[in-house]
Each structure stands twice: as structure tokens, then as C-alpha cells.
VOTORBA-472522 format. One record per residue (C-alpha): residue in three letters; x, y, z. Coordinates in steps of 0.2 Angstrom, whole numbers, plus 5000, padded with zeros to 4 digits. Each point is the difference from the previous one (the first is absolute). Example, Ala and Ser with C-alpha at 12.3 -4.5 7.8 and 13.67 -1.06 7.14 Angstrom:
2
  code     X     Y     Z
   ALA  5062  4978  5039
   SER  5006  5017  4997
***
This chain:
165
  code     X     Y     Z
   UNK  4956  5201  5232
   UNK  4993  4984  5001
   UNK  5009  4986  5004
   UNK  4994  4986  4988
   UNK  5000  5012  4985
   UNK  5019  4995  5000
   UNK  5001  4986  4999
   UNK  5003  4992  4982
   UNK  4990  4985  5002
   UNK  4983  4994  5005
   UNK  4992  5013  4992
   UNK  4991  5004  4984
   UNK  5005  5016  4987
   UNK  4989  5003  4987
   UNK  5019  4994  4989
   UNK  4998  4982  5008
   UNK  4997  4988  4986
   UNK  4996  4982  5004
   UNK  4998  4986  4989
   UNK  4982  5002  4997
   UNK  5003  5019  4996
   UNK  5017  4999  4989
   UNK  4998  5006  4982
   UNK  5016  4991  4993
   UNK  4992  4983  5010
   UNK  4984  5004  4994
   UNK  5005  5004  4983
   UNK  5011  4983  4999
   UNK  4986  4988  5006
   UNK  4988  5010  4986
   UNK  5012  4994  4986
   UNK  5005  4984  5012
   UNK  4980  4995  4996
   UNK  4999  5008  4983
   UNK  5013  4989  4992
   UNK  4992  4983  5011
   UNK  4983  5002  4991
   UNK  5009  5006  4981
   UNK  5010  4981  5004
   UNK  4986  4990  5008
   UNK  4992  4993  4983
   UNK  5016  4998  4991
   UNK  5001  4980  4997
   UNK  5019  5001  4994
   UNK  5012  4998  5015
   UNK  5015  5009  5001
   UNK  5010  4985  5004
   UNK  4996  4987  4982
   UNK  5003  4982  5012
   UNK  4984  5007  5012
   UNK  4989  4999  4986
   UNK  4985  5007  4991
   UNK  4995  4998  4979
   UNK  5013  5015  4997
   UNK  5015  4988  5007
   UNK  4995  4985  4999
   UNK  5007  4983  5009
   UNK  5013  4993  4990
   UNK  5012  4983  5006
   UNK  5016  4999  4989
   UNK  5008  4983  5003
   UNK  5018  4995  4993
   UNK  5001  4981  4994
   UNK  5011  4989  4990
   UNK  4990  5004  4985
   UNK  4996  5018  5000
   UNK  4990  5012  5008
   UNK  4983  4996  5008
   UNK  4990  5018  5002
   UNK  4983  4999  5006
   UNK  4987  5015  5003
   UNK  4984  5002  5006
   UNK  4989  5012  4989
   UNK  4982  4998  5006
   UNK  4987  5007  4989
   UNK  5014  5002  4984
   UNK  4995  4994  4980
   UNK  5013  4988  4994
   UNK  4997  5014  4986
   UNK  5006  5012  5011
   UNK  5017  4994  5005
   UNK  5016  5002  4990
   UNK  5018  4993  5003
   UNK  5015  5004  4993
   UNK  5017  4993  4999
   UNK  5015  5011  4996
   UNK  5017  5001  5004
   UNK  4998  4987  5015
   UNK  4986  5010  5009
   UNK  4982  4992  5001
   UNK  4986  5017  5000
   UNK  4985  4996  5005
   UNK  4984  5014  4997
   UNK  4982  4996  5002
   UNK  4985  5010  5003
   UNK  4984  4999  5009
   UNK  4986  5009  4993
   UNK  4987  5011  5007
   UNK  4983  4993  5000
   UNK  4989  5014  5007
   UNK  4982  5000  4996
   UNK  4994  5016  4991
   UNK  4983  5000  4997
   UNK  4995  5000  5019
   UNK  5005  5017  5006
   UNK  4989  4999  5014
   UNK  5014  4989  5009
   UNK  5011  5006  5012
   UNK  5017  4991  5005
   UNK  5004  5002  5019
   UNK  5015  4987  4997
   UNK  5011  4993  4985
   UNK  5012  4987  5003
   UNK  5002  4994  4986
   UNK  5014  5007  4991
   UNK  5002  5004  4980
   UNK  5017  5005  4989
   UNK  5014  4995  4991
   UNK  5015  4992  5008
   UNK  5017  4993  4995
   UNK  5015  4993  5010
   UNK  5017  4995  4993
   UNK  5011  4983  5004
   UNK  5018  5002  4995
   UNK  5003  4981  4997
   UNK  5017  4993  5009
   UNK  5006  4990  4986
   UNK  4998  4999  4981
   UNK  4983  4994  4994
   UNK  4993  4990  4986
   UNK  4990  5014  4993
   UNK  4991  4988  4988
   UNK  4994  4989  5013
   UNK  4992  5010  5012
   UNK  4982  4994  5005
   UNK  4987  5008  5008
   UNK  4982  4993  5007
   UNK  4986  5010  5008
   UNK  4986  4990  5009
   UNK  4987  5006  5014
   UNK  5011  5018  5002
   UNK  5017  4993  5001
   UNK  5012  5004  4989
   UNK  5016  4984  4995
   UNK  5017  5006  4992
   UNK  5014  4988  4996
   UNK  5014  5005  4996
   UNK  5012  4987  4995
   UNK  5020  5003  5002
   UNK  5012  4999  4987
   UNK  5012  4987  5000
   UNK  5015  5006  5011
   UNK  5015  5008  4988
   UNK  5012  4989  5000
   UNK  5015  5007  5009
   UNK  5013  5004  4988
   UNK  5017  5000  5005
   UNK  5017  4994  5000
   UNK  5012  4992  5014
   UNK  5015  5011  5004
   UNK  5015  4993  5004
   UNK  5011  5007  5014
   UNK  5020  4999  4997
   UNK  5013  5005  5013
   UNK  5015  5006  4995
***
């Protein structure tokens, strides 16, 4: 009997699986890459403040006035916006168009950034608006809503009187 067929370490059985030879680790990196590659070319972020057409950059400022809400929509028709007030929350959906060239087939893409869809994001508004005074502007991609405030209700109440006995 040989001495250093004992011993349980420092030596290589054909059951040894290192990290190169592991079909569980190699299974995991295959679908680790297969999901990376299916991913890559998506333009809409999971996370809707990092960006992208799908989510696009939006600022919502409180004021004295009203509501200031501002969003960038590069490449978006003033035709293909809509807005929509109801029960104090602002909807906002536009889309960007696809654009593709058909007639020349003979063209490959080996990259497209630029994204294409339908999106739509919803404000709920922090006080009672003026519904039939909302503006909205659209000038070089940016997109202005106003929404003015309505006058605060007036508290109504009564002062109560505390008597001893």
C-alpha cells in the first residue's frame, strides 16, 4: 500500500471538479451571459430616474401657484403627446415612432440606440388643482405643465368652549 494514496488531499480523482470543470458553474455562467446579451440593447432602465426614452427625465417642482412638471421627450411630435387630468392625478403618455428604412434591405444594423415605444407615467397631485387652468407648452423636446392650485378651503369650524364644573 502506498503511502500518498491516502492521503485525502494534493491529489487528483477523476470526481475532482474545479471551477473550470463544474457543470452547475458552467451551467450558471452560460445563462449568467445568455441574459447579459438578451439585456444589452434594451434602452429602458429598470430604475425610471436613470433614464432612457421609455422613462424619461421628468422634474416635478411644488410652488405657491401650482405644480411645475417638466419632461424631456427628445425626438416626440407635439401630436404624439397626451395629458390628462382626473381625480388630482396628472397622466402623462407619449410615443416615439419607428422610423426604419424599408426599401434598403441590403442594410445591416450592428447597433441601435435609439429607442422606439409608447410610454406613460402618472403624478398624483399633492393638493386640489384648477383642472381648467392647466397649461402645457412643448418647444425643442421639452415638455411645460402647469398646474395651478386651488384656492385653499377655507377651514370651517367652530370655537369650543371649555367649562369646569
Amino acid at each position: 500500500m502506498d503511502f500518498r494514496s491516502m492521503i485525502p488531499f494534493g491529489r487528483q480523482t477523476a470526481l475532482t471538479r474545479g471551477p473550470e470543470t463544474d457543470p452547475f458553474l458552467a451551467m450558471r455562467r452560460e445563462m449568467d451571459r445568455i441574459f447579459d446579451d438578451f439585456t444589452r440593447d434594451w434602452s429602458a432602465p429598470a430604475n425610471p430616474a436613470s433614464g432612457g426614452f421609455l422613462s424619461p427625465k421628468v422634474d416635478v417642482a411644488e410652488t405657491e401657484a401650482g405644480l411645475e412638471l417638466t419632461a424631456e421627450l427628445p425626438g416626440i411630435d407635439e401630436k404624439d403627446i397626451e395629458l390628462d387630468l382626473t381625480e388630482g392625478v396628472l397622466t402623462l403618455k407619449a410615443e416615439n415612432k419607428v422610423e426604419r428604412e424599408e426599401k434598403d434591405e441590403k442594410k445591416q444594423f450592428h447597433l441601435v440606440e435609439r429607442s422606439y415605444g409608447t410610454f406613460m407615467r402618472r403624478f398624483a397631485l399633492p393638493f386640489e388643482p384648477k383642472a381648467d387652468e392647466v397649461t402645457a407648452s412643448f418647444d425643442k423636446g421639452v415638455l411645460k405643465v402647469m398646474v395651478p392650485r386651488a384656492k385653499e378651503l377655507e377651514a370651517k369650524g367652530r370655537k369650543i368652549s371649555v367649562n369646569g364644573h
